[in-house]
C-alpha positions as CSV (number, residue, x, y, z in Angstrom):
1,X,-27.4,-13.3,-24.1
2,X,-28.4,-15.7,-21.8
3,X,-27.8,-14.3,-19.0
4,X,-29.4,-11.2,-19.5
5,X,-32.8,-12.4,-19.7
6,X,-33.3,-12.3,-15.9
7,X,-30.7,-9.5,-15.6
8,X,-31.9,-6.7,-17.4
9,X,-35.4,-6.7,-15.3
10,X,-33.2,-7.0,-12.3
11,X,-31.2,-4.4,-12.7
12,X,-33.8,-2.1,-14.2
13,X,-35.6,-2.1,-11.3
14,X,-32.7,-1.4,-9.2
15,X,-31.9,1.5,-11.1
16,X,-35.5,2.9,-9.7
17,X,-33.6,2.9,-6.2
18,X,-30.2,3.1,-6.5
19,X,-29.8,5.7,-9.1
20,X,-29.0,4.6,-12.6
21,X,-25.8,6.7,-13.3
22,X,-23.9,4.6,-10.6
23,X,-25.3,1.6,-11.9
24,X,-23.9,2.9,-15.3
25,X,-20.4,3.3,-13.8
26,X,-20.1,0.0,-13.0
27,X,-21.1,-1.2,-16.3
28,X,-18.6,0.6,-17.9
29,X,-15.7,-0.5,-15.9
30,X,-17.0,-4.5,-15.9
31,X,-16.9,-3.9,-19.8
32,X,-13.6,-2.2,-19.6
33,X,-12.0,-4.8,-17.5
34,X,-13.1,-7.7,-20.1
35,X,-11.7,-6.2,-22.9
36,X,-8.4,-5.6,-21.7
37,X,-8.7,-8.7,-20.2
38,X,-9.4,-10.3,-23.8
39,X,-5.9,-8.8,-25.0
40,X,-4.0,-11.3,-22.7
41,X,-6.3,-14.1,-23.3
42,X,-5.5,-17.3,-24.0
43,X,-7.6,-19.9,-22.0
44,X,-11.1,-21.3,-23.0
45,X,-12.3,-20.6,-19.6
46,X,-11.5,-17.3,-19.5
47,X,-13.0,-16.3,-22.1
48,X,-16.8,-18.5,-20.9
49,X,-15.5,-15.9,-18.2
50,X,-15.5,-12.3,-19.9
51,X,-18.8,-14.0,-22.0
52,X,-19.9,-13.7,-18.7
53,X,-18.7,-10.4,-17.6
54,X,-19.8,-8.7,-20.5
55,X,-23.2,-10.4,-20.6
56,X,-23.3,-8.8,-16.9
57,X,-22.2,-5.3,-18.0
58,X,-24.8,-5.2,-21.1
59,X,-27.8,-6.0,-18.6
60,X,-27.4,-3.2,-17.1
61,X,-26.1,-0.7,-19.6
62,X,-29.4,-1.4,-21.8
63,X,-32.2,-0.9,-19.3
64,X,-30.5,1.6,-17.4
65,X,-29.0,4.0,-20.5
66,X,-32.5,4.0,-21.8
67,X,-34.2,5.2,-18.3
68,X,-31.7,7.6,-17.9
69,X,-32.1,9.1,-21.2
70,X,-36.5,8.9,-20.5
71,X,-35.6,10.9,-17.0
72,X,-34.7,14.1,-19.2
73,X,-36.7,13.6,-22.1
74,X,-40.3,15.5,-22.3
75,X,-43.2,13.0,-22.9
76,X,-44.4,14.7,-26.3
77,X,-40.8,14.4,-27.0
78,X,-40.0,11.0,-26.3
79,X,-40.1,9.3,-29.6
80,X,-37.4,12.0,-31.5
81,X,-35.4,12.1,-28.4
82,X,-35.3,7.7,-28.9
83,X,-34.8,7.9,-31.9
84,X,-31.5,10.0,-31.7
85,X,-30.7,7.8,-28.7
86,X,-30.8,5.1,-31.3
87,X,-28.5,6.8,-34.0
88,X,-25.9,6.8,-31.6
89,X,-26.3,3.3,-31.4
90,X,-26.3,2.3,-35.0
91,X,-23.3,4.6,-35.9
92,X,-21.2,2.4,-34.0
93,X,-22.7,-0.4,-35.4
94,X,-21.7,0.4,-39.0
95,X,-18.9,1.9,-38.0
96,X,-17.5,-0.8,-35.5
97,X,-16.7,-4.1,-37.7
98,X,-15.1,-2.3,-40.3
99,X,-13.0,-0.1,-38.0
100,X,-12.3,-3.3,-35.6
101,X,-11.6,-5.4,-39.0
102,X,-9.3,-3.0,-40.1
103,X,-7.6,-2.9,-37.2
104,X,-7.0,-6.7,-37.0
105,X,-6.0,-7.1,-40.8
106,X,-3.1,-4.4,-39.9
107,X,-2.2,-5.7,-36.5
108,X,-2.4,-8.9,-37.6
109,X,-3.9,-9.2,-34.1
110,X,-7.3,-9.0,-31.8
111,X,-5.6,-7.1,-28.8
112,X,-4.7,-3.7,-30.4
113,X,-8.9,-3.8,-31.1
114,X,-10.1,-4.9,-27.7
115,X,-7.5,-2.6,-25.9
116,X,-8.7,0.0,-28.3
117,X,-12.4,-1.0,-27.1
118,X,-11.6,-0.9,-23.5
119,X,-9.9,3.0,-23.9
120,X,-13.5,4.1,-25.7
121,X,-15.3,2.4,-23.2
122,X,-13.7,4.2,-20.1
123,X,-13.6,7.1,-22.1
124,X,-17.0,7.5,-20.8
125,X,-16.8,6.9,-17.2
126,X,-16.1,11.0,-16.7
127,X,-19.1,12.0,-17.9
128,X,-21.5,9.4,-15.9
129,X,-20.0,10.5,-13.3
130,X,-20.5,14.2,-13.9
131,X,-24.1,13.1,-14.6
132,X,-24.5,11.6,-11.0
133,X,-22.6,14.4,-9.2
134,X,-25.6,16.4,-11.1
135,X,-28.2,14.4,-10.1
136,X,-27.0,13.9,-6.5
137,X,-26.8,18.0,-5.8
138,X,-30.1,18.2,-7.9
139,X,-31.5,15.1,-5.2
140,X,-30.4,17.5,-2.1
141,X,-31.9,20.9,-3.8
142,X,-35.3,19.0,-3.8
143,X,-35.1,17.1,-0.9
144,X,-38.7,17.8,1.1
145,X,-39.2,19.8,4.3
146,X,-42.3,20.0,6.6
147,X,-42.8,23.8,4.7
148,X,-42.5,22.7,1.5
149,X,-42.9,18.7,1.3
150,X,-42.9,16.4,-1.8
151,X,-45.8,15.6,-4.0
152,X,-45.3,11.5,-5.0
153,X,-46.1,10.3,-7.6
154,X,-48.9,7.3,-7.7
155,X,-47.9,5.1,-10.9
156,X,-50.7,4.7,-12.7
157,X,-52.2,0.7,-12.6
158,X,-55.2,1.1,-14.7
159,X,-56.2,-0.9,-17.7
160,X,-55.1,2.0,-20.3
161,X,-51.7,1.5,-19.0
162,X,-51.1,-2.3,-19.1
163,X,-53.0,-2.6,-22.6
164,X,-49.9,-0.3,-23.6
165,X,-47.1,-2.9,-21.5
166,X,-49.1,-5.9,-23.6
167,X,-49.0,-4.2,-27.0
168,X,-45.6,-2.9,-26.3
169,X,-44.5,-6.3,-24.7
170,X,-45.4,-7.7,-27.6
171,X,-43.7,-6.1,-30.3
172,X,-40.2,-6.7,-28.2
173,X,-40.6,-10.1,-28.6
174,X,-41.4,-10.0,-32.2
175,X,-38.3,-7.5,-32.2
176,X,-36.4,-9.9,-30.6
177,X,-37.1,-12.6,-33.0
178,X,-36.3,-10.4,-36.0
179,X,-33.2,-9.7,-34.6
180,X,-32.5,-13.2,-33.7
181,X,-32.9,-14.5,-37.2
182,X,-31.5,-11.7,-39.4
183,X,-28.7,-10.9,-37.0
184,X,-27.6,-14.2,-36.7
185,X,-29.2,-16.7,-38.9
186,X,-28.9,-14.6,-42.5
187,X,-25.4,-14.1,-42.5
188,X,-24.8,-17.8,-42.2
189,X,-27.5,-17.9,-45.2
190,X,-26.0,-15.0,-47.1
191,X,-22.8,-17.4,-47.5
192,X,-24.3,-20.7,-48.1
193,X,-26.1,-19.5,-51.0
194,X,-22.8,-17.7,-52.6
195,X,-22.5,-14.0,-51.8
196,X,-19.2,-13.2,-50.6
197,X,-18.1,-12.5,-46.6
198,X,-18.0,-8.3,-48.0
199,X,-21.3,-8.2,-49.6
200,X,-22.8,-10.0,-46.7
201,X,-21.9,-7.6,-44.3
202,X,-22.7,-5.0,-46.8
203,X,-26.3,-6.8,-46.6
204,X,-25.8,-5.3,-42.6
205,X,-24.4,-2.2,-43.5
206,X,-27.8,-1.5,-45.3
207,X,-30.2,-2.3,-42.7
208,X,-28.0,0.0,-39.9
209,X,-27.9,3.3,-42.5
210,X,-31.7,2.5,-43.3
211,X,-32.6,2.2,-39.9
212,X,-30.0,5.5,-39.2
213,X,-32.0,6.8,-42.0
214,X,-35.6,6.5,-40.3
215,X,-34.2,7.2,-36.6
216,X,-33.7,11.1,-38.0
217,X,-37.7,11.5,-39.3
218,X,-38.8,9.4,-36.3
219,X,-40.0,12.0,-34.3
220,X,-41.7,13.8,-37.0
221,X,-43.8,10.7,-38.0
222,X,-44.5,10.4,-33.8
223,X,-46.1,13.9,-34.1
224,X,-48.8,12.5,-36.8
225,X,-50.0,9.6,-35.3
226,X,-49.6,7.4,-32.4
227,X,-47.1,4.8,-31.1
228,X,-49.4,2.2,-32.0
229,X,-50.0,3.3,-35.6
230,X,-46.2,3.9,-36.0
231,X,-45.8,0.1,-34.5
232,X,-48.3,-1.4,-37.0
233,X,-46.6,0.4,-40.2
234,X,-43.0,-1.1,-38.6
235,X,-44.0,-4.6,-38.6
236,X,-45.8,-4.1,-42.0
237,X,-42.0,-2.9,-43.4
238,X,-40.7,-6.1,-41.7
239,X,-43.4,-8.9,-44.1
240,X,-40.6,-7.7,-46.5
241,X,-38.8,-10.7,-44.8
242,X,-40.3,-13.2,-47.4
243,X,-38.4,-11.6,-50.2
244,X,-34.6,-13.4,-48.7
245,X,-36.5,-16.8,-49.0
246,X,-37.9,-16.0,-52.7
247,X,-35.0,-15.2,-54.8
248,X,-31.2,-15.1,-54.8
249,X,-30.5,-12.1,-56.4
250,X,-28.8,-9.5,-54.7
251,X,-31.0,-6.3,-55.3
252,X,-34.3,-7.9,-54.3
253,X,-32.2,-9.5,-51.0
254,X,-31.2,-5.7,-50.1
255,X,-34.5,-4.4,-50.4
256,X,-35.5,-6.7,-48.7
257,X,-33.3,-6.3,-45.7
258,X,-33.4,-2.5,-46.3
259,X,-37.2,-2.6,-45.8
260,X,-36.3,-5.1,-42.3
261,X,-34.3,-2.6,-41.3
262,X,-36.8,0.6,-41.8
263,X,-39.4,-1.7,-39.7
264,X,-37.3,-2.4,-36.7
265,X,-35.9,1.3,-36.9
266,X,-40.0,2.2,-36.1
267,X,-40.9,-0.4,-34.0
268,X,-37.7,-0.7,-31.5
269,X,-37.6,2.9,-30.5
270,X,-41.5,3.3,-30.5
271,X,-42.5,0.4,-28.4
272,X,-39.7,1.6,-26.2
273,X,-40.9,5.5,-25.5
274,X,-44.5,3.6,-25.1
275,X,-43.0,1.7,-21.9
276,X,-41.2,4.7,-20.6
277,X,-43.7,7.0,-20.6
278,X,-45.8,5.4,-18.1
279,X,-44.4,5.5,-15.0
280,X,-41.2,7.9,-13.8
281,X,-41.7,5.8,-10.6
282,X,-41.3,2.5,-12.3
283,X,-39.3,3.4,-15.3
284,X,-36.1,1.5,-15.2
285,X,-38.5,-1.9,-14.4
286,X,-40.8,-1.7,-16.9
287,X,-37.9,-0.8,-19.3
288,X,-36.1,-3.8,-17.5
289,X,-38.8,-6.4,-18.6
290,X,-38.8,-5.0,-22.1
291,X,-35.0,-5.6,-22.5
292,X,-35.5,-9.1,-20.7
293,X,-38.7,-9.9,-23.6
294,X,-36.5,-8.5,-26.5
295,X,-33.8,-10.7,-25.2
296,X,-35.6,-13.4,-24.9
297,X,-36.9,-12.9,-28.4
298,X,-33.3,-12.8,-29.9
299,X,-32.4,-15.9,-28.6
300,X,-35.7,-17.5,-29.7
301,X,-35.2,-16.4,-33.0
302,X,-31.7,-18.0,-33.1
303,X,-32.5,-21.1,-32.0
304,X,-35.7,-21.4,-33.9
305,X,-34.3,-20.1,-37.2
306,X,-31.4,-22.2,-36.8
307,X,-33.4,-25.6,-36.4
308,X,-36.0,-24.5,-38.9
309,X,-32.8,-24.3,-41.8
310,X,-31.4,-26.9,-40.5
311,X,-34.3,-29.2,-40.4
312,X,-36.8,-28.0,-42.7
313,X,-35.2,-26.2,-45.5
314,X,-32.9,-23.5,-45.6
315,X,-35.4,-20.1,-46.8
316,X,-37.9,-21.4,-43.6
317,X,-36.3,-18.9,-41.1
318,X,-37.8,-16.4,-43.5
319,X,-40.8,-17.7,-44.3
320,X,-41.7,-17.9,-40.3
321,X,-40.4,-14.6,-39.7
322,X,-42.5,-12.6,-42.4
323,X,-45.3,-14.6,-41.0
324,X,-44.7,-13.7,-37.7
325,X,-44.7,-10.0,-39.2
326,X,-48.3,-10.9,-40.6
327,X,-49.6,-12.0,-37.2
328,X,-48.2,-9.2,-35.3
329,X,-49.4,-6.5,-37.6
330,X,-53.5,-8.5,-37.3
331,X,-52.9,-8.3,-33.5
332,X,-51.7,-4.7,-33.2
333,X,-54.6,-3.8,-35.8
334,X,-56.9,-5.6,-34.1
335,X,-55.7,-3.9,-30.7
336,X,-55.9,-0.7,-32.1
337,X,-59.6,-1.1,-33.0
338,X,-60.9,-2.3,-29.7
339,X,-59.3,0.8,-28.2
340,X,-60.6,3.0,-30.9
341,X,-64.6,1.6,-29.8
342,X,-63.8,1.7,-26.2
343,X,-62.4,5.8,-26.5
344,X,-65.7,6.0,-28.7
């Protein structure tokens, strides 16, 4: 994760000149080439190695993947086009550990599931490629002539558009954070205090068909009101938080995480068609910086809600998380006033 923080705005804004399917090739194959490369491994170093190669590969397949998807997406549409961007990502997510685990309890081995990995992975090198030979022939179609030259577009730099990046910037890292502490921090929790290794990855398996769930309607609730409403209501679902730290029962701990998982499913996909919208011209940078904040985020949330159990008391992740919620919803409620007087 680490080093993907500097990477993803790197590469984001590369994919502004390059082109991002090519930069999306070579994603694929660096990921392809770690995981088979993990089926023959048996060296510390190597693996720091393909930690490496992988963190490398996932810098630029987040950014980019998103700015490719914005490049065909209509700007009313943005939100529901997102948010079935973002199914595809949490069906493999559900899908993946138990498919993977499977795999290892019958092999009785990791390397049928990484080589397995590396095959899906690849899979999907034909149709980036197709993508780019489209875009490339699209390119020369449009290329301008002295009769009939190219109108460029001027990004917009106004005020109106970076209060959006500092709203939007904002609610990555609180994403971030979320993500940092429930995706790495609760499991360990979900353990200590005696639910099983099945129920607490049924614990994930709620939040990723929740947030499946919400991705669907997404784009309806984008039609009704704006990003920034949509944002407030997410990080309202995610005060829920404080429930994991209040009791020990399983049912309030699942709605509780259910409700985590509705919040992020709003605010993640939202923020995100906020930050692409803005700019065509700029789209895989400012997408770049969000990926580098959320990032960022995640790994603040890790370490913070790691020395916060291990320090303070084991329910404090939770309790700093819902009040991060509380914060973020006053400051995106607050935001959304001051614009609401100034379009007045």
């Amino acid at each position: 994760m680490g080093i993907q923080i500097p990477l993803c705005a790197y590469f984001g804004r590369l994919s502004d000149k390059a082109g991002r399917p090519k930069l999306l090739i070579v994603s694929l194959l660096c990921s392809s080439v770690a995981l088979t490369i993990l089926t023959v491994n048996n060296s510390l170093l190597l693996l720091y190695v393909i930690r490496l190669m992988l963190g490398f590969s996932l810098a630029i397949f987040y950014p980019v993947s998103s700015a490719l998807t914005a490049d065909s997406a209509p700007p009313e549409r943005m939100v529901r086009v997102l948010g079935l961007y973002s199914v595809f990502w949490g069906i493999p997510l559900a899908i993946g550990p138990i498919l993977s685990g499977y795999l290892m309890d019958y092999f009785q081995s990791f390397a049928e599931t990484f080589l397995l990995g590396a095959i899906v992975t690849l899979s999907a090198y034909p149709i980036i490629a197709s993508i780019s030979r489209r875009r490339h022939m699209d390119k020369e179609a449009n290329l301008p002539s002295r009769e009939n030259p190219r109108v460029t577009e001027t990004p917009r730099a106004d005020e109106f558009q970076k209060s959006i990046l500092l709203w939007a910037f904002t609610v990555a890292a609180f994403y971030g954070i979320m993500s940092g502490v429930i995706g790495n921090i609760f499991p360990v929790y979900s353990v200590i205090i005696g639910f099983s290794k099945t129920v607490t990855g049924l614990f994930s398996t709620i939040s990723h068909v929740m947030s499946i769930l919400l991705f669907l309607v997404l784009g309806r609730l984008s039609e009704r009101t704006t990003k920034l409403n949509l944002c407030i209501l997410g990080a309202a679902f995610c005060v829920a938080s404080v429930m994991v730290s209040l009791t020990r029962d399983f049912m309030p701990m699942a709605f509780s995480i259910a409700m985590v998982g509705l919040g992020t499913a709003i605010i993640y996909p939202t923020s995100r068609a906020a930050v692409l919208e803005l700019s065509p011209a700029k789209r895989g940078s400012y997408i770049g910086i969000y990926d580098s904040t959320v990032m960022g985020g995640m790994s603040a949330g890790s370490l913070l809600g790691g020395a916060f159990a291990g320090y303070i008391v084991l329910e404090a992740p939770y309790y700093f998380i819902s009040t991060t919620a509380v914060i973020v919803v006053l400051f995106l409620m607050l935001f959304a006033r001051k614009r609401h007087k100034h379009a007045r």
